[in-house]
N, C-alpha and C positions, 0 to 999 in steps of 0.2 A: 809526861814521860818520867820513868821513876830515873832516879839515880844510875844505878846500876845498867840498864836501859842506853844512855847516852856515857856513862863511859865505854861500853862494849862495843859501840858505833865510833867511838871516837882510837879505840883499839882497833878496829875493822880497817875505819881509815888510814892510821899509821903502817897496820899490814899493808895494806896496799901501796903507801907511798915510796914504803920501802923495799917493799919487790920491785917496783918503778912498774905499776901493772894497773894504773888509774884509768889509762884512756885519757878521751876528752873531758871537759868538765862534765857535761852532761851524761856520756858514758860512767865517770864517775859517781855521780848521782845517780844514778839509775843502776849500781852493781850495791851500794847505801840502800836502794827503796827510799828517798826522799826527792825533796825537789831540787835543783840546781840551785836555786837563791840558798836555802836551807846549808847546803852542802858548802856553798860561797863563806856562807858563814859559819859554819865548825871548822874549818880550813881556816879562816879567820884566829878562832880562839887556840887551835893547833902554835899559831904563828905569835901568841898572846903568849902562849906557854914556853918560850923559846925556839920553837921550833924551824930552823930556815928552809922552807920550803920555794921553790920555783917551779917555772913550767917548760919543759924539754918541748918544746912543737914542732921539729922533725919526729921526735919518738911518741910523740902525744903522750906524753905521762905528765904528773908532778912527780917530784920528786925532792930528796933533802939533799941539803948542799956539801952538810957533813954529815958522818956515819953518827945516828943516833937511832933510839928506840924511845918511845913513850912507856911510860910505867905509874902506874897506881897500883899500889896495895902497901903491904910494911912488910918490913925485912927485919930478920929474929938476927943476934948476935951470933954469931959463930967463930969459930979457929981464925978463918982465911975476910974475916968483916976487919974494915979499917980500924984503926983504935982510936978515932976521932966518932964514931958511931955513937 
């Protein structure tokens, strides 16, 4: 899988966690196209990245514990960019 490939899955994922719109794990996996172990584990690397994620099982979602987003890419300096940038 190239690069670009597994961060776009790994952005899919975060959409999702943070709509709070995962389902089950398996539901989860299966809205990805991968396997549940598969998904086990980039939810894993999510959580490696700082990510705090849990699981709501009245609402069957995951979800983050605090408001955050994932992000790759680079940021150009601008006016409103901190000046520690």
């Amino acid at each position: 899988m190239s690069l670009l490939k597994y961060i776009e899955r790994l952005e899919q994922m975060d959409q999702l966690i943070r709509m709070k719109a995962t389902g089950t794990s398996k539901e989860f996996a299966d809205k990805l196209g991968i396997s549940r172990s598969l998904m086990m584990q980039e939810l894993h690397v999510l959580k490696e990245l700082g990510a705090e994620i849990e699981y709501d099982k009245k609402r069957q979602t995951y979800f983050y514990k605090k408001r955050m987003k994932l992000f790759f890419g680079f940021l150009s300096k601008s006016d409103d960019t901190p000046k520690d940038f």
